[in-house]
DRENBAMAR-37302 format. One record per residue (C-alpha): residue number from 1; x, y, z. Coordinates in steps of 0.1 Angstrom, whole numbers, always signed. Each point is the difference from the previous one (the first is absolute). Layout:
N
NUM, X, Y, Z
...
//
This chain:
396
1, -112, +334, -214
2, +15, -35, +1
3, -20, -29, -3
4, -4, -26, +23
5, +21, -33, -4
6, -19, -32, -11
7, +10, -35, +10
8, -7, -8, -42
9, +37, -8, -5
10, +7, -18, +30
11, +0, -35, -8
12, -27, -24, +16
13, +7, -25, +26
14, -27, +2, +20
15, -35, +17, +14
16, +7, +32, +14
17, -25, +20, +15
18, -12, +39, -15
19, +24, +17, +23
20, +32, +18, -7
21, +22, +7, +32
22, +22, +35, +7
23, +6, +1, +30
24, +10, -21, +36
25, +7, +6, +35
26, +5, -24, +27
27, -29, -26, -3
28, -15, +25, -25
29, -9, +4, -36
30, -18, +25, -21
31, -12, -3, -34
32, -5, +28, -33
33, -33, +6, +21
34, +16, +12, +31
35, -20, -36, +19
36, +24, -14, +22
37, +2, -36, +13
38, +16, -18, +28
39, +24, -26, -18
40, +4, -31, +17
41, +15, -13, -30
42, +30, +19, -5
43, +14, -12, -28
44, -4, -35, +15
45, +21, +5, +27
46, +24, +23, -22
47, -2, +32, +17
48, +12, -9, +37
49, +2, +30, +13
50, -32, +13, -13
51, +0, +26, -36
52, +21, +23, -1
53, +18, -1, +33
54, +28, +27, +12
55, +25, -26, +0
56, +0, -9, -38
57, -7, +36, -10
58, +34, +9, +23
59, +21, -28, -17
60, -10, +3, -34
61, +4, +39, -1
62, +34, -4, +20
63, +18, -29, -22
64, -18, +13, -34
65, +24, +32, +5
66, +28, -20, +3
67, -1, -35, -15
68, -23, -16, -22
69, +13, -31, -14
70, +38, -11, -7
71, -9, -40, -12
72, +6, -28, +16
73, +36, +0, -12
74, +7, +22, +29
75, -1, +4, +37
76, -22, +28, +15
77, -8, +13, +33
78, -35, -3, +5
79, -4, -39, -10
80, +30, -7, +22
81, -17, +16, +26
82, -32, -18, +0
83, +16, -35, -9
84, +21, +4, +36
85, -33, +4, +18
86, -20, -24, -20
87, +26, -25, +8
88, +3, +12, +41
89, -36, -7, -1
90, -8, -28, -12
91, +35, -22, +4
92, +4, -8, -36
93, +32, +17, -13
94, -5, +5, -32
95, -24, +23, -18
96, -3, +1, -35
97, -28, +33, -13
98, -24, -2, -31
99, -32, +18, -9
100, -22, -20, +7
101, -13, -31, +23
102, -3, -22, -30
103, +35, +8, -10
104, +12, -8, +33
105, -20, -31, +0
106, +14, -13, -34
107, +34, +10, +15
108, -6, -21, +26
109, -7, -30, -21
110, +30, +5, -22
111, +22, +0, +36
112, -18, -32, +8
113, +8, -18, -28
114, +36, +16, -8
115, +4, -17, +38
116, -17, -33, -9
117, +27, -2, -31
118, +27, +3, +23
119, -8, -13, +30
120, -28, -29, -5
121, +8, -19, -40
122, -19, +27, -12
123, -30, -5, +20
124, -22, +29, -13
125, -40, -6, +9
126, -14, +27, +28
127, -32, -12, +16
128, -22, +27, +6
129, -38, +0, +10
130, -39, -3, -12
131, -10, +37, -7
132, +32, +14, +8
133, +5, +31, -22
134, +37, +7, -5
135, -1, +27, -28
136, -8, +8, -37
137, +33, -13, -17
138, -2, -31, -20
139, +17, -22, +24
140, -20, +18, +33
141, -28, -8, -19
142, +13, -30, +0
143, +7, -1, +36
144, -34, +11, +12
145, -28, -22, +4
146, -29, +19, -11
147, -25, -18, -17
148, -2, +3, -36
149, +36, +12, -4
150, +16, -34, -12
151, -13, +9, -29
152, -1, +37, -6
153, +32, +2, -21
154, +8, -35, +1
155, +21, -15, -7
156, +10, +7, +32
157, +38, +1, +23
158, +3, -34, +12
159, +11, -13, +32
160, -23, +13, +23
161, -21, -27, +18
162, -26, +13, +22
163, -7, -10, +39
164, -29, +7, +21
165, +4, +29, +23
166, -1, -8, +37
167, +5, -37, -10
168, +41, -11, +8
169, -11, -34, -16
170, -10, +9, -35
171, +34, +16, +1
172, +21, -29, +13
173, -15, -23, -29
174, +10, +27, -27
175, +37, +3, +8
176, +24, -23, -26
177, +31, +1, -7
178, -6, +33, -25
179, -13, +22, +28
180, +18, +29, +9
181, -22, +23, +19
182, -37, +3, +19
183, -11, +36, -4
184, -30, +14, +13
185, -19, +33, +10
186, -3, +0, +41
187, -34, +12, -9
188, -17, -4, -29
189, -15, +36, -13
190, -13, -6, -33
191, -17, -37, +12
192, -22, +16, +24
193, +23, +8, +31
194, +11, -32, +8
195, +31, -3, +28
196, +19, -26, +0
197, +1, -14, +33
198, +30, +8, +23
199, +5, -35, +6
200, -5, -10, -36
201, +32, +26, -5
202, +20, -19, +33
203, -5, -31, -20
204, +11, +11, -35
205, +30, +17, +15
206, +10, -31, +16
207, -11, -20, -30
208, +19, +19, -25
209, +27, +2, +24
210, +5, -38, +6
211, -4, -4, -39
212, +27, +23, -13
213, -26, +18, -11
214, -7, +41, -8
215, -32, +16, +17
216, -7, +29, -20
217, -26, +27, +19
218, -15, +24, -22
219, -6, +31, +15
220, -13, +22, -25
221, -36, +4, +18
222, +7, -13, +35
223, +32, +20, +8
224, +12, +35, +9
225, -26, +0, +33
226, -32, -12, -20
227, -4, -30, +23
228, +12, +18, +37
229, +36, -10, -3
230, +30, +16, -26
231, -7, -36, -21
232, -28, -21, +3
233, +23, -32, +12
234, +11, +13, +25
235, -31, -8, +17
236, +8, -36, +0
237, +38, +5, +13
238, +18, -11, -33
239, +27, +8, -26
240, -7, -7, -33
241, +30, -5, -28
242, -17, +28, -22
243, -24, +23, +0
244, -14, +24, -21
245, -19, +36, +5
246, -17, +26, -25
247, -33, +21, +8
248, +4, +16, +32
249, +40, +6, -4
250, -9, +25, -22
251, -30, +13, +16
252, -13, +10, -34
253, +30, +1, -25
254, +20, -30, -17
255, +21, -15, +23
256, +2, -38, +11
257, +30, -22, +18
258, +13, -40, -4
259, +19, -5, +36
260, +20, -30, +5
261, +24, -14, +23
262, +32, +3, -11
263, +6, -37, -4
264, -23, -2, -28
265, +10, +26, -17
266, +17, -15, -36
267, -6, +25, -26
268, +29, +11, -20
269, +8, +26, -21
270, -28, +4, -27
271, -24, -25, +17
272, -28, +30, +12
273, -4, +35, -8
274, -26, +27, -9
275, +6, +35, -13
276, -18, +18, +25
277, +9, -21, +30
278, +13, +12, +32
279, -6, +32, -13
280, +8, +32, +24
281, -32, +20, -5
282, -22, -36, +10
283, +24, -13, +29
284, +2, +38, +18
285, -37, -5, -1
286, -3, -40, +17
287, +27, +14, +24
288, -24, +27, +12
289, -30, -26, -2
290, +16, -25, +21
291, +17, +25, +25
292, -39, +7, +10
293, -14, -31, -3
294, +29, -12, +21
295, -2, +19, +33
296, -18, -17, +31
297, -27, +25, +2
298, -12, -10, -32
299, +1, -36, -2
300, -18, +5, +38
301, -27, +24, -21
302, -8, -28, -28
303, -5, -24, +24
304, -27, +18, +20
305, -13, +18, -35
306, -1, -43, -9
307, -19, -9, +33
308, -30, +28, -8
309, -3, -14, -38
310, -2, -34, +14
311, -24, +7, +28
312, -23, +21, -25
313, +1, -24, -27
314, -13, -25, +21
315, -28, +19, +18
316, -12, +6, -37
317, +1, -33, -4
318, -19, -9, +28
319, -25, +30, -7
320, -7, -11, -39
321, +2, -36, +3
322, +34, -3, -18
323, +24, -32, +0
324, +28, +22, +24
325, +34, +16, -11
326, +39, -9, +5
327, +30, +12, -12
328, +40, +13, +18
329, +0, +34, +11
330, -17, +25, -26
331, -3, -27, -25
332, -38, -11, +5
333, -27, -15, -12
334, -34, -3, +2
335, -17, -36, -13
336, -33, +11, -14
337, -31, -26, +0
338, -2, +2, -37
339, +18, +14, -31
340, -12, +37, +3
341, +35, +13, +5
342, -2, +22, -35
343, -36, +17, +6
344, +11, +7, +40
345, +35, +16, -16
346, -24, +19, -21
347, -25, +10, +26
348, +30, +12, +18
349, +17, +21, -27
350, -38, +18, -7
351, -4, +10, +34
352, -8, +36, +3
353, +12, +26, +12
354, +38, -19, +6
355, +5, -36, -20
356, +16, -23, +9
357, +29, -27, -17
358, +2, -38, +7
359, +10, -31, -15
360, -14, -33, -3
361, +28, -21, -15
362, -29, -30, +0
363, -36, +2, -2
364, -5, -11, +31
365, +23, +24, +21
366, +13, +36, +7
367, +33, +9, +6
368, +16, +27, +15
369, +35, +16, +0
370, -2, +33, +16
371, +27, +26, +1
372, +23, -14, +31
373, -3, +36, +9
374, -40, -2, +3
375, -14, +17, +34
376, -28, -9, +21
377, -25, +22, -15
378, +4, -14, -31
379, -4, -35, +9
380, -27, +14, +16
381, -15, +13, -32
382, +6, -31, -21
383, -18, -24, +22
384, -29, +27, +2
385, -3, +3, -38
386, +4, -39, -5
387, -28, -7, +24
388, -24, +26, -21
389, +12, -22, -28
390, -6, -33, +10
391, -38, +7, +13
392, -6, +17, -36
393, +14, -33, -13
394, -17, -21, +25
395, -36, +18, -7
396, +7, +1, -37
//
């Protein structure tokens, strides 16, 4: 008889609740129990196309029998395949693959500054933004402008002064002769669902523009259909110099993307690399992603899955008291009237017979990144159970 696993030698990085997962469908999970629970966290925004989708089954079955990985040393199919439409869509030229949304973050700082060397004295500083969260690396870390993480690891990567999103001013005063770059998220997950206005993009495109200046979008939450269109700037009509996309690429395995237009493109030989980038196994499975995510119908489907989050969100909030809800597309939020975001992503995991799976990324708030393939019903469903939730919170 084999023994159940333990989580004893995993190492700990943070609270995890008593629940071991096994298996997923769709906007479904079931534990070791056979409970199942209606994720509306997936992954945080990982799993685009909901767990375990035909479409990643199909690609990884079909390339694993032929191709796994070659290195980066070589040219494969698959990752020239998706790097054509990658760059059809989004009018950037150049695609460069890593693992991960950090990586392709910290690739994109590297491009910055390899440009700012050439093409501005060396100019090297990237403004970025209060609470922006850019990734996990030492210099994304560096980037983001999460509280307390100035100091985390410090000393820290310089060269990244910080603006106040929405505000064009408190960028205009921070750009010197050293800066290279603005980058910013067009919404910000991890701060609480914050957009960035699309005027406040208009006027650092034509900002950065006028200034010689990089504007660096990262993607890595807000793209591939999260916020109603392909990229989340494309709301506001622009082109940015670079941008960057992880998370919903893959739809649940390690794949991310640095884009730029060809112009800035100034790495040479030996400048950036990665052993298991552009890999043929994790590009078959982003070209299969995106081909979905792509099509009309489904961008049309987000946007009206988008419109009944939003209207239910806010006829909770109107029925409980609460402070309202915003967000882009199926990345939303609801502002809570004070910090019980933990107990009412508790409350909402106990719930019996069927749990259920948010995230409140600040006390004060709930977020919520659905599958993009989410139906009606479920929607449905989520607001029902939420409600339940917030009177037990509200009589508690």
């Amino acid at each position: 008889m084999t023994t159940a696993a333990t989580p004893d030698a995993l190492m700990w990085i943070t609270h995890r609740p008593d629940i071991v997962f096994t298996e997923g469908e769709g906007s479904w999970l079931r534990d070791r129990a056979g409970k199942r629970y209606l994720d509306f966290v997936q992954g945080w925004a990982v799993n685009s196309l909901g767990h375990c989708p035909p479409q990643i089954r199909d690609a990884l079955a079909t390339q694993s029998a032929k191709l796994i990985s070659v290195s980066p040393a070589f040219y494969n199919e698959p990752a020239m395949q998706l790097a054509q439409r990658l760059a059809a869509l989004s009018t950037l030229e150049k695609v460069f693959f890593t693992s991960t949304g950090a990586e392709a973050n910290e690739g994109a700082i590297k491009l910055a500054r390899k440009w700012g060397r050439i093409h501005r004295a060396g100019a090297f500083e990237i403004i970025t933004f209060d609470n922006s969260f850019h990734g996990r690396t030492l210099a994304t870390m560096s980037a983001s402008g999460k509280p307390g993480w100035d100091t985390l690891f410090a000393p820290q990567v310089p060269g990244f002064p910080k603006a106040r999103l929405n505000d064009i001013a408190s960028v205009e005063t921070l750009i010197t002769a050293n800066t290279v770059a603005v980058m910013l998220e067009p919404v910000q997950g991890e701060a609480g669902v914050i957009p960035a206005t699309h005027e406040f993009m208009r006027a650092l495109r034509e900002l950065t523009g006028a200034g010689g200046l990089l504007l660096i979008v990262d993607e890595v939450q807000s793209g591939m259909g999260r916020c109603g269109a392909l990229f989340a700037h494309q709301l506001s009509g622009i082109r940015p110099d670079i941008m960057t996309l992880g998370k919903g690429l893959g739809g649940g395995v390690p794949l991310g993307a640095l884009l730029a237009r060809e112009e800035v493109c100034c790495f040479e030989a030996g400048d950036q690399g990665g052993t298991y980038n552009g890999n043929p196994l994790m590009t078959a499975v982003g070209l299969a992603v995106l081909d979905t995510i792509a099509a009309p119908a489904f961008l049309a489907h987000i946007d009206a899955r988008a419109a009944q989050l939003a209207d239910g969100l806010k006829a909770l909030a109107e029925r409980h008291g609460l402070v309202g809800e915003r967000g882009e597309g199926l990345l939303r939020a609801l502002i809570l009237p004070g910090d019980v975001g933990a107990e009412i992503v508790s409350r909402a995991r106990e719930l019996e017979p069927e749990g259920l799976l948010l995230n409140a990324p600040r006390a004060n708030l709930l977020r919520f990144m659905p599958a993009l393939t989410v139906n009606e019903a479920e929607i449905g469903q989520m607001l029902g159970m939420l409600d339940e939730v917030l009177g037990q919170v509200g009589r508690s």
